[in-house]
C-alpha positions as CSV (number, residue, x, y, z in Angstrom):
1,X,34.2,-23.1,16.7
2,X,33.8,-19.7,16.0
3,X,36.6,-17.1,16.6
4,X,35.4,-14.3,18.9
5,X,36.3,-10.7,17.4
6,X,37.3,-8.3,20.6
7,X,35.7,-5.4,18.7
8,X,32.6,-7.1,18.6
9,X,32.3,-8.0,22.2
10,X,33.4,-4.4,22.8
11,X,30.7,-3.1,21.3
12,X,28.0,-5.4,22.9
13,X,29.9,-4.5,26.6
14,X,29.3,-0.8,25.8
15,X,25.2,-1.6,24.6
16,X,25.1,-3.2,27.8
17,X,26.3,-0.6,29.5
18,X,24.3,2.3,28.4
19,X,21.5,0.3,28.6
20,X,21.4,-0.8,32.1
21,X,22.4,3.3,32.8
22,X,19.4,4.2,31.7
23,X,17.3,0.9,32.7
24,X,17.3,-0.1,28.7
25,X,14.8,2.7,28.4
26,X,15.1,3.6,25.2
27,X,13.3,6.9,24.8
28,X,15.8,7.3,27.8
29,X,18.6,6.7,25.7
30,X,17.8,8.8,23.0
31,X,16.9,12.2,25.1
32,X,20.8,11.1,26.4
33,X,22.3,11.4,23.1
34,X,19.9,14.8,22.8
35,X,21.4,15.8,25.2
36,X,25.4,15.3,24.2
37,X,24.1,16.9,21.1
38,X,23.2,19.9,22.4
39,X,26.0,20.3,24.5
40,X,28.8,19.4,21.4
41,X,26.7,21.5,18.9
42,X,26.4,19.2,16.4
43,X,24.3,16.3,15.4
44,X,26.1,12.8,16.2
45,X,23.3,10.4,15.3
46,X,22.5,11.6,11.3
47,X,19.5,9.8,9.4
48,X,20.6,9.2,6.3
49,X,17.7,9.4,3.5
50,X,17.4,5.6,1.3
51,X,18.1,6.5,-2.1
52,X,15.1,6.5,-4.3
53,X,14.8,3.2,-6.4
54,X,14.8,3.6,-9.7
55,X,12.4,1.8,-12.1
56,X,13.9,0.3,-15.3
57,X,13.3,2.1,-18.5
58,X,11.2,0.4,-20.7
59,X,11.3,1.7,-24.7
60,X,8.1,0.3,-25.2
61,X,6.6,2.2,-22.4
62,X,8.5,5.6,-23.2
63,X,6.8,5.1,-26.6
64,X,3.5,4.7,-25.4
65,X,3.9,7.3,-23.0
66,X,5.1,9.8,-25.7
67,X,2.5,9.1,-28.5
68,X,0.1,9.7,-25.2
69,X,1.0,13.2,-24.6
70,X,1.5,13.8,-28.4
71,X,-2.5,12.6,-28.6
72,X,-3.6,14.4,-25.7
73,X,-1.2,17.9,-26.9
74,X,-2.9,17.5,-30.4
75,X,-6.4,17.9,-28.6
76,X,-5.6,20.6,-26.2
77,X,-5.7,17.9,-23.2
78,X,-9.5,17.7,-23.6
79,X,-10.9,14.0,-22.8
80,X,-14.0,14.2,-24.8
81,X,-11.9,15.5,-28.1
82,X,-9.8,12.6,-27.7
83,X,-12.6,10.0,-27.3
84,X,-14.6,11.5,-30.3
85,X,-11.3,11.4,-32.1
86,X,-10.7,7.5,-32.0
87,X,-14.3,6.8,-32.4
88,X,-14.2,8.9,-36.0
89,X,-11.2,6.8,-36.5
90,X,-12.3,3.6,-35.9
91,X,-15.3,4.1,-37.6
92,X,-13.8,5.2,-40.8
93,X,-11.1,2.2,-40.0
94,X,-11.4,-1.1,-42.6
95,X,-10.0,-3.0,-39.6
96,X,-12.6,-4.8,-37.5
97,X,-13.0,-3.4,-34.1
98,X,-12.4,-6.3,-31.6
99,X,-15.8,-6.7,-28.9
100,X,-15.6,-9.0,-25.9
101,X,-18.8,-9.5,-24.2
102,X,-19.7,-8.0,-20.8
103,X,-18.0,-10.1,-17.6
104,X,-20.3,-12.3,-15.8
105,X,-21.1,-10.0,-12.2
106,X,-20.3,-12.4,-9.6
107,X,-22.2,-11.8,-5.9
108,X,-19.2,-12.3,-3.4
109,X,-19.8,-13.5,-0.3
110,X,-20.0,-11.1,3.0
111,X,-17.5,-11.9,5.0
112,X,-18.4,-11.6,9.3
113,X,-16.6,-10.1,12.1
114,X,-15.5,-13.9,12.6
115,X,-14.0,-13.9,9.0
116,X,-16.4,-16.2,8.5
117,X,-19.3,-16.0,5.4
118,X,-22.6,-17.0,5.2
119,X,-24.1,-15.9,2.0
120,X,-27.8,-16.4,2.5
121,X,-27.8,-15.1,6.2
122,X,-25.3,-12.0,5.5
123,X,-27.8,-11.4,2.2
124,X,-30.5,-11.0,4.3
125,X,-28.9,-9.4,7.2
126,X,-29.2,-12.2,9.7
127,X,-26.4,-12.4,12.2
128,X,-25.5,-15.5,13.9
129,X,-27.3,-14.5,17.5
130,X,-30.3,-14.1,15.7
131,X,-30.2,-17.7,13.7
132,X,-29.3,-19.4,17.0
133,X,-32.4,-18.0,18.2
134,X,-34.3,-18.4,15.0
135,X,-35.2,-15.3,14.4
136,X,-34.8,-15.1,10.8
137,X,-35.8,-11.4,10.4
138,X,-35.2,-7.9,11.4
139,X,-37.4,-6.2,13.8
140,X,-37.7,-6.0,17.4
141,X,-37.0,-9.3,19.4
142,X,-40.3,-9.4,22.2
């Protein structure tokens, strides 16, 4: 069995009672501790900003990101400079140029209010109401 801590049960005796003062209204409860604010000129409840995470280092990355802005200072910052520059570079190169073909475009289904899909139907702008009817096109419905 557990061993009861009197702090604890302290503090949830106190929670009770503010909140049945104020009917466990919570908006309540804070315009409460407003309130004691006000009157004690100072702030008692303080949010207290989560430090920022940082992101590990990475030397590769800082490389990369360094011969980046070496590239781009070289050009003046200019896009088109820097394109034309490694294409006069890999043209000139005696190392083949690697060339993967184009990615095969693949139609994705539509997917319905429902979460449902229906390729052919949402395709041709059929909804369901108008298959169970068996209308199968647009227009007006006489």
């Amino acid at each position: 069995m557990k061993r009861r801590d009197s702090i604890i049960d302290d503090l949830h005796k106190l929670r009770e009672r503010i909140g049945r003062a104020h009917d466990f209204d919570v908006d309540r409860i804070a315009a409460t501790i407003r309130e004691h604010e006000h009157e004690a000129g100072r702030t008692l409840v303080e949010a207290v900003p989560k430090p920022a995470k940082r992101q590990a280092r990475s030397r590769r990355v800082e490389e990369v990101r360094r011969n980046r802005a070496a590239i781009a200072r070289e050009h003046g910052n200019d896009l088109d400079a820097i394109v034309a520059a490694f294409q006069r570079e890999e043209a000139t190169s005696e190392v083949p140029a690697v060339s993967f073909p184009p990615k095969p475009f693949v139609k994705r289904p539509v997917r319905s209010e429902s979460g449902k899909t229906s390729r052919a139907s949402k395709a041709r702008g059929v909804s369901k109401g108008e298959k169970r009817k068996g209308r199968s096109h647009r227009g007006p419905a006489f």
